[in-house]
Kinemage of the C-alpha trace (Angstrom):
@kinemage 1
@onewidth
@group {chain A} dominant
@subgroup {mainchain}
@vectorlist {calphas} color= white
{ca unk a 1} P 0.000 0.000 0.000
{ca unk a 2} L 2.931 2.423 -1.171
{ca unk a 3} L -0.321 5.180 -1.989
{ca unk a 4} L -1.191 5.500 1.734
{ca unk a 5} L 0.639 8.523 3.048
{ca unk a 6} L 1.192 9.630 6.935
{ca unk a 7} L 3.328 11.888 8.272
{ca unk a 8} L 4.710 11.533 11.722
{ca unk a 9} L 7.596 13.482 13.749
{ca unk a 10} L 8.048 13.757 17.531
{ca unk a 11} L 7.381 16.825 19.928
{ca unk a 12} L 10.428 17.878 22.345
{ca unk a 13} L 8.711 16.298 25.406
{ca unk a 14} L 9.213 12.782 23.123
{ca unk a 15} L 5.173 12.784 21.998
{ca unk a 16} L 5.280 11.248 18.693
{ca unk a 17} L 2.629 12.420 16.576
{ca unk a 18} L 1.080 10.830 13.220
{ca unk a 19} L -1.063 12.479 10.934
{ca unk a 20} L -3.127 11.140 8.121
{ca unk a 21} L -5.232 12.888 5.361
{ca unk a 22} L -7.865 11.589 3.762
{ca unk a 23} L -10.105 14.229 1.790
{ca unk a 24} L -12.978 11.720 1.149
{ca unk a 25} L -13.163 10.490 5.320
{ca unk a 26} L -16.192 13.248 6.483
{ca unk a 27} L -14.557 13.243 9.929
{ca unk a 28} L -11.781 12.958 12.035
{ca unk a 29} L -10.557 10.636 14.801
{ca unk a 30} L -8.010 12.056 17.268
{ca unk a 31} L -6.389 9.817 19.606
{ca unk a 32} L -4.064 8.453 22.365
{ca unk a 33} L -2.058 5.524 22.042
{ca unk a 34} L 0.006 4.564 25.574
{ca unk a 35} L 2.517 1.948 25.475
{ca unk a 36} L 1.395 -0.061 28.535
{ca unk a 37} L -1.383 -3.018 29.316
{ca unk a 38} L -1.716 -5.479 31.527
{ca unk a 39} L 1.963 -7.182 30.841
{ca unk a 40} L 3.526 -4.058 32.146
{ca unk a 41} L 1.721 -4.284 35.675
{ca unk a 42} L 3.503 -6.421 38.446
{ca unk a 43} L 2.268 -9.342 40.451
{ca unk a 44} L 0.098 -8.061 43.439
{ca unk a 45} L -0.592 -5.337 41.246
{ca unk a 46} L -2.391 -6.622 38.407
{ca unk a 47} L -5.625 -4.779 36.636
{ca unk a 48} L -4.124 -1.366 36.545
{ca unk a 49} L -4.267 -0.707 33.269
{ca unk a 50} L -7.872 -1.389 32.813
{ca unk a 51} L -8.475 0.462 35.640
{ca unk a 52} L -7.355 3.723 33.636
{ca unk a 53} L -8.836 2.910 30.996
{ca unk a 54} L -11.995 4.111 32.886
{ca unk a 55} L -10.287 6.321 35.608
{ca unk a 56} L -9.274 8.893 32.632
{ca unk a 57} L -12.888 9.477 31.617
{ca unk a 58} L -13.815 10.762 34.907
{ca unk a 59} L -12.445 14.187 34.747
{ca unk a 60} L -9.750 16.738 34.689
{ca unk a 61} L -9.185 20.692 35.874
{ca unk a 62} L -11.029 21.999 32.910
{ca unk a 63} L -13.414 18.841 32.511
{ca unk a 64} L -15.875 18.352 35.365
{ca unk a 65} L -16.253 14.619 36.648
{ca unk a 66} L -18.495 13.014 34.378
{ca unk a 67} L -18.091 15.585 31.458
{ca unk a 68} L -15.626 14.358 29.385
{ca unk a 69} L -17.959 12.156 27.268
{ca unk a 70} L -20.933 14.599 26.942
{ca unk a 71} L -18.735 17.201 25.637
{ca unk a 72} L -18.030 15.067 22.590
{ca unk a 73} L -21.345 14.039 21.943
{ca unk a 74} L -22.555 17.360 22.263
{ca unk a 75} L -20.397 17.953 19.644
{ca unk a 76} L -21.704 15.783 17.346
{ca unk a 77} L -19.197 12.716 18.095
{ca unk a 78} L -18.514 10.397 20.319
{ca unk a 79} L -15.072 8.241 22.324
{ca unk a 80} L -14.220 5.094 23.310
{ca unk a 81} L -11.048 3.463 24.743
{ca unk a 82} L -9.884 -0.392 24.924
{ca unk a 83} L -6.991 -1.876 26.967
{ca unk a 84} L -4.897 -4.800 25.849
{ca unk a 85} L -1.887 -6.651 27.186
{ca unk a 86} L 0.609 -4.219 25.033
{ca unk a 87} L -1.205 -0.834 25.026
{ca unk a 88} L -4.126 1.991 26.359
{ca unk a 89} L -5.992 3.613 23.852
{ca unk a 90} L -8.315 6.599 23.940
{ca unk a 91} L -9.815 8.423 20.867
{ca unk a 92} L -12.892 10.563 19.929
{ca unk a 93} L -14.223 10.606 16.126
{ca unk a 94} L -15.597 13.965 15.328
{ca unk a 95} L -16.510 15.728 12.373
{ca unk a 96} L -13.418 17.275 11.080
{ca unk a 97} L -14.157 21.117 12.221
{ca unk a 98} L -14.048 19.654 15.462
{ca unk a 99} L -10.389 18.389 15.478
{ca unk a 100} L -9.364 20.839 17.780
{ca unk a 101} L -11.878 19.609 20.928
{ca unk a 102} L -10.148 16.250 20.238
{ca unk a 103} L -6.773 17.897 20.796
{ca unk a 104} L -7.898 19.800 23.226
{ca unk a 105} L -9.650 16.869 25.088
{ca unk a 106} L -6.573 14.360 25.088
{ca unk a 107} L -4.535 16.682 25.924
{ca unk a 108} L -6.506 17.131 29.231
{ca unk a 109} L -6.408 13.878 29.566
{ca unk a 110} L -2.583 13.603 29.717
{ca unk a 111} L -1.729 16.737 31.051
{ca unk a 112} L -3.873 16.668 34.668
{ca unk a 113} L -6.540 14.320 35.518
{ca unk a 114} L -8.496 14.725 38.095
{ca unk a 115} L -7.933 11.246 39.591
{ca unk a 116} L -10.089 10.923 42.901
{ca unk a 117} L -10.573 8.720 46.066
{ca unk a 118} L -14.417 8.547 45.387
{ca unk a 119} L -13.401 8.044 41.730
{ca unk a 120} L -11.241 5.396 42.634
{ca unk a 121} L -13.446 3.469 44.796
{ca unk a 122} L -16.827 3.542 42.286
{ca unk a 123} L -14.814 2.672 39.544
{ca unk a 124} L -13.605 -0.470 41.523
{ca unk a 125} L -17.070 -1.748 42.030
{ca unk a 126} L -18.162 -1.243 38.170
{ca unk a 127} L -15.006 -3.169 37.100
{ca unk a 128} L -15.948 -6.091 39.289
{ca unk a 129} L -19.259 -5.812 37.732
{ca unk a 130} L -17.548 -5.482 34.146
{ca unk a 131} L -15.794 -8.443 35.404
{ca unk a 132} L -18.836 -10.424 36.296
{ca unk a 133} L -21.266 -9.661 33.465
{ca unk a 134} L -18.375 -10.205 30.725
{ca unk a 135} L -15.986 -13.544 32.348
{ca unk a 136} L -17.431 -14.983 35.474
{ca unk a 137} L -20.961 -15.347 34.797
{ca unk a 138} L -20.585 -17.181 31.438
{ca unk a 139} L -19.440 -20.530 31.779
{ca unk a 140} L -16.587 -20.105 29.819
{ca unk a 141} L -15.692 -16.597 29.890
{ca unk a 142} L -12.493 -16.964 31.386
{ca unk a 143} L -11.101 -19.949 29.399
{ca unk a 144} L -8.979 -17.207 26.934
{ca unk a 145} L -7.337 -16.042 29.867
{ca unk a 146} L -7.079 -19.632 31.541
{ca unk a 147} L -5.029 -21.059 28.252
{ca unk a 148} L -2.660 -17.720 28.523
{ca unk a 149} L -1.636 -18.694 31.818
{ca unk a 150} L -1.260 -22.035 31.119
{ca unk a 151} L 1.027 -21.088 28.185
{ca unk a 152} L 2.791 -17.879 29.908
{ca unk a 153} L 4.372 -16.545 33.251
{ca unk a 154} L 2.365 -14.363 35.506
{ca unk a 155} L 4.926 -11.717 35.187
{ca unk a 156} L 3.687 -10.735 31.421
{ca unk a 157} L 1.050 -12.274 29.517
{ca unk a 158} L 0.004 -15.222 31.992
{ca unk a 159} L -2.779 -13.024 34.087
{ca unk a 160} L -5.799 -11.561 33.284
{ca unk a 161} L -6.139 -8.499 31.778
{ca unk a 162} L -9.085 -7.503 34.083
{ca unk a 163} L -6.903 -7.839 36.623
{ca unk a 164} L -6.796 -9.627 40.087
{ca unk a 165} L -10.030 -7.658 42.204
{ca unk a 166} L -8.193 -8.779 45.056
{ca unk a 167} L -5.318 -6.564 43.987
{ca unk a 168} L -7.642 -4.312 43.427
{ca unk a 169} L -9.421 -4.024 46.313
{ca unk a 170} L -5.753 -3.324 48.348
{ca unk a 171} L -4.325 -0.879 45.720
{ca unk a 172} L -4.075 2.597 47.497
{ca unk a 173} L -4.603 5.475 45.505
{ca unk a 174} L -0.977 6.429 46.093
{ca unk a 175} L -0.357 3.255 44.306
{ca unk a 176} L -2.473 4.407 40.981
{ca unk a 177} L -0.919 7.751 41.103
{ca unk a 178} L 2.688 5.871 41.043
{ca unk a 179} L 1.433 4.115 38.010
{ca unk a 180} L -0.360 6.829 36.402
{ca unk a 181} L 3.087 9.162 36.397
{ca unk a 182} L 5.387 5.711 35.380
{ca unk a 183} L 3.361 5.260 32.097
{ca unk a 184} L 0.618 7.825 30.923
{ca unk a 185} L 3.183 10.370 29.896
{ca unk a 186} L 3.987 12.172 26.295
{ca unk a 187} L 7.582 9.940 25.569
{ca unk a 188} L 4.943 6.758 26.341
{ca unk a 189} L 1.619 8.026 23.784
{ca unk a 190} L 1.901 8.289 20.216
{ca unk a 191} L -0.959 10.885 19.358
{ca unk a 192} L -2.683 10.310 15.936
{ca unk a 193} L -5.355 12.550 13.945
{ca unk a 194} L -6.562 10.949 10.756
{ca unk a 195} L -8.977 12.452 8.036
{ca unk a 196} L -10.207 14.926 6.145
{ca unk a 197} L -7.792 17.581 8.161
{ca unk a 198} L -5.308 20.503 7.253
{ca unk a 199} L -1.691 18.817 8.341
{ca unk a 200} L -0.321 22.982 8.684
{ca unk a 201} L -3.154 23.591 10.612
{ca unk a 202} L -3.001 20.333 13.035
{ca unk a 203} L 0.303 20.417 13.424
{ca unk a 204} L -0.292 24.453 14.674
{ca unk a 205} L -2.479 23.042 17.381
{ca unk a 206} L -0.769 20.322 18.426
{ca unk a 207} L 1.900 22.191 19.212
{ca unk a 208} L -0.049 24.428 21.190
{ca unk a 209} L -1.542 21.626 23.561
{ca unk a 210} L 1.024 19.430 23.854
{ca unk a 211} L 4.496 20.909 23.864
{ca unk a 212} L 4.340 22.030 27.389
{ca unk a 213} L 3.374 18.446 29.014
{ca unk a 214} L 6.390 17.514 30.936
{ca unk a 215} L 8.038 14.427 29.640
{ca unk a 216} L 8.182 11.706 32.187
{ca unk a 217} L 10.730 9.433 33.372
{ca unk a 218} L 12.267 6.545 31.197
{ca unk a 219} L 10.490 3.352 31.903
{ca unk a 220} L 11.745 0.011 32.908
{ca unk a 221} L 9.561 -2.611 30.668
{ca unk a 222} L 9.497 -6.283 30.929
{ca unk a 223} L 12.558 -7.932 29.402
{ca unk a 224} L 12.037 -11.689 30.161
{ca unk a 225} L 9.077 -13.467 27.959
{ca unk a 226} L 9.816 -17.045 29.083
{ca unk a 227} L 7.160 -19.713 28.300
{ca unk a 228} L 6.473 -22.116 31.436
{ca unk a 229} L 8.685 -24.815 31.679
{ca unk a 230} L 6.902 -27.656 32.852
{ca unk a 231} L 4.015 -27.126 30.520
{ca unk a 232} L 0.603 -28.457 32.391
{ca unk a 233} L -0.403 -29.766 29.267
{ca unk a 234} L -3.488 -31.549 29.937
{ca unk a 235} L -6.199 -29.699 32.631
{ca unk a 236} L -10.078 -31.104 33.247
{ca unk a 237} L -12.509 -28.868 34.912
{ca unk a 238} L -15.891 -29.019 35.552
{ca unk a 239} L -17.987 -25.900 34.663
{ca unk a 240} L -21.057 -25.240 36.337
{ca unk a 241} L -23.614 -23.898 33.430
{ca unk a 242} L -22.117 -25.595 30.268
{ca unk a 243} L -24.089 -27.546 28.355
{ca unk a 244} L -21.768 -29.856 26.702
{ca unk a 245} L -17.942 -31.006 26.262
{ca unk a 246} L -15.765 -28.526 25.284
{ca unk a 247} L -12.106 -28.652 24.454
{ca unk a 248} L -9.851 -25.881 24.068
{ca unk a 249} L -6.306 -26.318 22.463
{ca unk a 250} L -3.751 -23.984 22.566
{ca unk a 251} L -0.012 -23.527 20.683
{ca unk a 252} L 2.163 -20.769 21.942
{ca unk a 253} L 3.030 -18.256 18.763
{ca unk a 254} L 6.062 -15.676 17.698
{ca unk a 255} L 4.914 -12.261 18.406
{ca unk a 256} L 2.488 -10.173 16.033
{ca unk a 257} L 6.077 -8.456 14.237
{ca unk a 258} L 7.841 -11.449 13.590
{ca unk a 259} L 8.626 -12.072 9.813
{ca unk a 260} L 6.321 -15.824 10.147
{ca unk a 261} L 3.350 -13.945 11.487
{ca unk a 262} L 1.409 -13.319 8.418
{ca unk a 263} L 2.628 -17.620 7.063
{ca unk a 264} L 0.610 -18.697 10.842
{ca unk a 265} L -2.255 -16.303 9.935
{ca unk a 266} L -2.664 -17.965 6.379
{ca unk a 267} L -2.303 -21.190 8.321
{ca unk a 268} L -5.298 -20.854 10.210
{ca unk a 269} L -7.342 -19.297 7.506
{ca unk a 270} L -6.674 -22.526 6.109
{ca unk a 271} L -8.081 -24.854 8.763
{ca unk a 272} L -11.039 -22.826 10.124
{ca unk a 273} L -11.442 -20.055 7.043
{ca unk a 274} L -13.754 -20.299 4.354
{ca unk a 275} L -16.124 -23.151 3.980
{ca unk a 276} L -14.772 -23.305 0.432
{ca unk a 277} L -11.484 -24.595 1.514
{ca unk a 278} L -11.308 -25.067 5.419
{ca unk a 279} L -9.672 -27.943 6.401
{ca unk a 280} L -11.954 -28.815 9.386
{ca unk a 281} L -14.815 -28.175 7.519
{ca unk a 282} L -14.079 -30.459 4.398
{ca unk a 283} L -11.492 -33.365 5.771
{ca unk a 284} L -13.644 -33.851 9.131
{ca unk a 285} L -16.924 -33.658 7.467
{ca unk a 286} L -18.655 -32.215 10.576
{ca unk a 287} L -22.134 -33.089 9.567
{ca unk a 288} L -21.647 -36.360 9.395
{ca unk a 289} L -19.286 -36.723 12.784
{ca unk a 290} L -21.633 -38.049 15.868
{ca unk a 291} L -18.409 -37.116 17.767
{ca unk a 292} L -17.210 -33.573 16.547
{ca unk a 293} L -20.051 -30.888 16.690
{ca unk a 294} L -18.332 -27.980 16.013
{ca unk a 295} L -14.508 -26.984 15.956
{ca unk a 296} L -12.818 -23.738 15.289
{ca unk a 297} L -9.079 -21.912 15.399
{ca unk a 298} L -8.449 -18.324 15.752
{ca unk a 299} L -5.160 -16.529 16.251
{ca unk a 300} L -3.853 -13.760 18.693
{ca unk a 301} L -0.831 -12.138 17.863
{ca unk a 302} L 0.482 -9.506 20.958
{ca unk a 303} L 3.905 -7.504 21.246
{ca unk a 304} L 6.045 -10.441 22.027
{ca unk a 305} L 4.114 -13.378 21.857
{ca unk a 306} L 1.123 -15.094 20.050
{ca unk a 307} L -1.271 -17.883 20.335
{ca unk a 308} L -3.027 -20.465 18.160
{ca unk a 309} L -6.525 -21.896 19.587
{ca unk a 310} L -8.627 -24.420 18.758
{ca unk a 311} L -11.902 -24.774 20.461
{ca unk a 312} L -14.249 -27.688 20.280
{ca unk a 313} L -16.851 -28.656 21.501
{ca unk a 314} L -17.902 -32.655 21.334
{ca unk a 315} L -20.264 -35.361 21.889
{ca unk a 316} L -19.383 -37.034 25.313
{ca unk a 317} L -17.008 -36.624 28.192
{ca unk a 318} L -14.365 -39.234 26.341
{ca unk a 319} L -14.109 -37.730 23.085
{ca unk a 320} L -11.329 -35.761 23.789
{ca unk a 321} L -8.685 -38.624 22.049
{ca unk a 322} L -10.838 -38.645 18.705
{ca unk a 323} L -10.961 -34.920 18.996
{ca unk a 324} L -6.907 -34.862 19.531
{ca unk a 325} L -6.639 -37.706 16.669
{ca unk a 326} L -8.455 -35.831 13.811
{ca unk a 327} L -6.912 -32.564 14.671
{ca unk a 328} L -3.503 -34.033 14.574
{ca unk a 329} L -4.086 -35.179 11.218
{ca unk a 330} L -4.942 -31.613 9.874
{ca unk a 331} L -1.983 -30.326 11.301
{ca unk a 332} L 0.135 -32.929 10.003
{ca unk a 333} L -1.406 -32.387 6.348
{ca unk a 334} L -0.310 -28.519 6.701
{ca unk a 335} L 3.327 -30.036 7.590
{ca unk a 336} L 3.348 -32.513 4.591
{ca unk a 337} L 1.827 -31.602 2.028
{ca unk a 338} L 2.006 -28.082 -0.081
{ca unk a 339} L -1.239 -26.148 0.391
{ca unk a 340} L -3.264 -26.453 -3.080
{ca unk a 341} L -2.496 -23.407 -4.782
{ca unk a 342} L -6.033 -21.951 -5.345
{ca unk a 343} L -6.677 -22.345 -1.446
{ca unk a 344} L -3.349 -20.316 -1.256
{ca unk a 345} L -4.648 -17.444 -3.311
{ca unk a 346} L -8.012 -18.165 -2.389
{ca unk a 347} L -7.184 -16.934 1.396
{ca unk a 348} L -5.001 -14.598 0.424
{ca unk a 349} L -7.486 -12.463 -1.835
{ca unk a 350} L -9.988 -12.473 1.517
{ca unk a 351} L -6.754 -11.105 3.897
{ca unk a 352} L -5.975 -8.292 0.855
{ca unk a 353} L -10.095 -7.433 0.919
{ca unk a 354} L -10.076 -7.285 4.655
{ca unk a 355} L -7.088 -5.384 5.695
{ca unk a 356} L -7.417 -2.794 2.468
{ca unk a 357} L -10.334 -1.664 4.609
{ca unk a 358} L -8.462 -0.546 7.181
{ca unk a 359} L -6.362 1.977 5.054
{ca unk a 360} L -10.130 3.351 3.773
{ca unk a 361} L -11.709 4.310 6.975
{ca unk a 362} L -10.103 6.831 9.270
{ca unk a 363} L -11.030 5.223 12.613
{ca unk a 364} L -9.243 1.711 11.732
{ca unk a 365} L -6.359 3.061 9.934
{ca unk a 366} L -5.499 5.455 13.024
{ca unk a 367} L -6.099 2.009 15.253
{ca unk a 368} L -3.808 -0.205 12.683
{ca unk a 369} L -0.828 2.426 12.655
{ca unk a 370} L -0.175 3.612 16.356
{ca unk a 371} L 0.078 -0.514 16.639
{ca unk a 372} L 2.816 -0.322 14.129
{ca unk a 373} L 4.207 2.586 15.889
{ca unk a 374} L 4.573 0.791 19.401
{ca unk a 375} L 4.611 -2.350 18.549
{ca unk a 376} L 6.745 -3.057 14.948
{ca unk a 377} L 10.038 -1.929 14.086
{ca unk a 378} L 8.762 1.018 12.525
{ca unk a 379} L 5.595 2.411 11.566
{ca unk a 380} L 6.030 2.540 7.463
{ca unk a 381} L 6.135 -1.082 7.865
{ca unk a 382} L 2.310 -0.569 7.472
{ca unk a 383} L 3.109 -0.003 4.113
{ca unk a 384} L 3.876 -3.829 3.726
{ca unk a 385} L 0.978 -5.536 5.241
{ca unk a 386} L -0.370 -6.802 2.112
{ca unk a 387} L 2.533 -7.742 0.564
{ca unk a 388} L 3.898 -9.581 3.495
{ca unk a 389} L 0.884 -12.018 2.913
{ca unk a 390} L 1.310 -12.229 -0.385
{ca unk a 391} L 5.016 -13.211 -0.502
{ca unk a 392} L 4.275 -16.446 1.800
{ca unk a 393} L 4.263 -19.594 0.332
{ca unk a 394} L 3.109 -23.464 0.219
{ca unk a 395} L 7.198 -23.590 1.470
{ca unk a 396} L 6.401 -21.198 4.413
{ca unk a 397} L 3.271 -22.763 5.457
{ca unk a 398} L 5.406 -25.973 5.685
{ca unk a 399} L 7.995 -24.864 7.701
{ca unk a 400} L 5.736 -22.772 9.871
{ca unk a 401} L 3.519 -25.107 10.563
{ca unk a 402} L 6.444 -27.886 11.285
{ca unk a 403} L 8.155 -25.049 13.903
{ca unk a 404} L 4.826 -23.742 15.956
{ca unk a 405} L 2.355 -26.812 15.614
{ca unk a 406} L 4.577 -28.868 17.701
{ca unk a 407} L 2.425 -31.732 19.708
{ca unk a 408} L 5.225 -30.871 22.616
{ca unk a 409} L 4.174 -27.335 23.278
{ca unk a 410} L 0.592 -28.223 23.036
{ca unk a 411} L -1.537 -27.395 25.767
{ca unk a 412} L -5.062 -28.867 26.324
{ca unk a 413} L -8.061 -27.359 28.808
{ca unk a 414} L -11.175 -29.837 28.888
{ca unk a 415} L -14.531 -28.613 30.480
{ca unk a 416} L -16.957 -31.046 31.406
{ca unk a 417} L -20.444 -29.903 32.299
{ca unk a 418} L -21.307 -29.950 36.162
C-alpha cells in the first residue's frame, strides 16, 4: 500500500505524533495511544491498566467529573477506549471542524486528571461488575485467559487483563498515582489525527496543547518473555452452566512483528477459514461426525508473543482422544503436504479485501498504525501488510507449521459440564 501517506515526527517532550489525510473520510478521529497493558503491571498489582482505561474518563481541571464524554457528543461525536496486554488507547471521532476539541480533550487527559478517592473506589465496584457480566458469569468466559496462563508466566502475559479484584481491592490510591506518572506520559503516547484535516493547521495546534506536558521518566519494561517450563499440558474442569464437552487447544506463537506472522495467519485461515477450503470443515466432514459438533481456530498475535486456539466442543465426556486424533491429522497435512495453490490465493485475496479496509476508513487506519508505531520496528512497515501475505508460500506454510504446531508445546483445557 505504497499510496497510503502519513506523516509523523516527535514533539520535544518525546510525543510522537502521526497524521493522516484523507479528503474523502467526512470526519476525524483524534487519539491516544500509551505503550502499557496489563503485561507491564507487576504481580500483586495486576488490573491497573484497565483500571485507567476508565479512571481517565472521569475528569480533569477543565473537565468536570463526568463531562468528558458529553462534551463530545454534544459535539456531534462520540469516544471510546480499549486496553490490551501491550497498550491503552483513547480516541474521539468527530466531524473534522471539530479536530481541535479532540486535541484539546486528550490533551486534558494527559496533562492533569483529576484522579479521585471517590473516583477510585466507584470505579472499583463497576469493574468487578464489568468483570462479572463479561468472564465470570458465562461458563466459559475466562477460558482465553485460563489457556494464557497455562502457556505464559504471571509476570507478562500469563494473568488476566481484568486484573486480580483482590489486587484491586488493596491498591491505594498512592499506588495508581505511582502508576499513572510511570506510564501515561507524552515519551509513552503516540498521538494520531486521521482524516479529512489541514496537516499545517493540526500540526499548529498540536503544538499548542502538547508541547508544554512535561516528559516523564524513562520506563523500565518487561525484558524476560519465558514460556512455562513444565508445561501443564493436559487440565479437566468441571464448569457449572455448560451444556456440553468442550475442548480448548492452545499452541504458543512468535509475536504479532515477527517475519512468520502473516505464514501462521494464512495457516489458520486454512483450517477454520472459508467453507470453500477449510480444512476442518471439508477433511472432518462435521455433519456427518456423531463425535465432533463444532470446531474452530483463531489466532492472537500480541507484542512479544502469540497464540493459536482451537476450540471444540464434542459429543461425550471421552471424546477428547478422537478430537486430539483428527486434529492431529490436519496439522500434520499442513506439515506434509504443499497447500493447493487456489486455497493459497483463495485466502489470500480475503486477507488483501479485509485489511485494504483498514487503510479506507479513518477510525481503523489510526487504530492499525499507532500498533505499528509501538509495537513493529517502525511504523512505514504498514506499508507492507499486504505484501507480506502475499510473498508467503506453500514452502512457508510448511515450515511454519512444522516449527509452531509442535504436539510438545501443546496445551489442552477440557470442560466437562457440572
Amino acid at each position: 500500500m505504497d499510496n497510503v501517506h502519513f506523516e509523523e515526527y516527535d514533539l520535544a517532550n518525546g510525543l510522537h505524533v502521526i497524521l493522516h489525510k484523507d479528503v474523502n473520510e467526512p470526519n476525524v478521529i483524534v487519539g491516544t495511544k500509551y505503550h502499557v497493558g496489563s503485561k507491564n503491571e507487576e504481580i500483586g498489582k495486576t488490573g491497573y491498566a484497565h483500571f485507567y482505561e476508565h479512571l481517565l474518563f472521569h475528569g480533569t481541571k477543565n473537565i468536570p467529573q463526568g463531562k468528558f464524554e458529553s462534551i463530545i457528543l454534544d459535539a456531534g461525536g462520540y469516544c471510546n477506549a480499549y486496553t490490551n496486554y501491550d497498550v491503552t488507547y483513547y480516541y474521539q471521532l468527530l466531524p473534522a471542524h471539530e479536530f481541535k476539541l479532540g486535541l484539546w480533550a486528550e490533551s486534558e487527559r494527559m496533562l492533569h486528571p483529576v484522579i479521585t478517592s471517590e473516583g477510585i473506589n466507584r470505579e472499583r465496584e463497576i469493574v468487578k461488575e464489568e468483570k462479572r457480566m463479561r468472564y465470570d458469569s458465562k461458563p466459559l468466559g475466562n477460558s482465553y485467559f485460563e489457556m494464557m496462563s497455562k502457556l505464559f508466566s504471571d509476570e507478562t502475559y500469563g494473568h488476566n487483563m481484568i486484573g486480580s479484584m483482590e489486587d484491586l481491592n488493596a491498591a491505594s490510591k498512592e499506588d495508581f498515582d505511582a502508576f499513572l506518572k510511570t506510564y501515561y506520559t507524552p515519551n509513552n503516547a503516540c498521538l494520531v489525527v486521521s482524516g479529512n484535516i489541514d496537516i499545517k493547521e493540526t500540526k499548529k495546534w498540536i503544538k499548542l496543547y502538547f508541547k508544554d506536558i512535561p516528559k516523564g521518566k524513562k520506563i523500565k519494561r518487561p525484558i524476560k518473555f519465558d514460556r512455562i517450563s513444565g508445561l501443564e499440558k493436559h487440565t479437566e474442569r468441571t464448569v457449572k452452566g455448560l451444556k456440553g464437552e468442550s475442548i480448548l487447544v492452545g499452541y504458543p506463537l512468535m509475536s504479532q512483528s515477527d517475519a512468520d506472522a502473516p505464514a501462521m495467519q494464512i495457516i489458520n485461515a486454512i483450517l477454520s477459514g472459508s467453507s470453500n477450503y477449510s480444512y476442518f470443515e471439508n477433511h472432518l466432514n462435521l455433519k456427518k461426525d456423531t463425535i465432533i459438533k463444532r470446531i474452530k481456530s483463531s489466532v492472537d498475535f500480541w507484542e512479544k508473543e502469540g497464540t493459536l486456539r482451537i476450540t471444540a466442543n464434542v459429543e461425550s465426556k471421552n471424546s477428547e482422544p478422537y478430537l486430539l486424533e483428527k486434529l492431529e491429522e490436519q496439522i500434520m497435512l499442513l506439515k506434509n503436504e504443499h497447500v493447493d495453490a487456489v486455497v493459497l490465493q483463495q485466502v489470500k485475496k480475503q486477507f488483501e479485501s479485509a485489511h485494504v479496509d483498514y487503510f479506507y476508513h479513518a477510525e481503523t487506519f489510526a487504530d492499525k498504525v499507532t500498533n505499528y508505531y509501538h509495537l513493529y520496528n517502525k511504523t512505514s512497515d504498514i506499508r507492507n501488510l499486504i505484501d507480506d501475505f502475499n510473498k508467503v508460500t506453500a514452502d512457508d506454510i510448511q515450515r511454519v507449521a512444522k516449527k509452531y504446531l509442535d504436539k510438545k508445546n501443546r496445551v489442552v483445557i477440557v470442560y466437562h459440564p457440572e
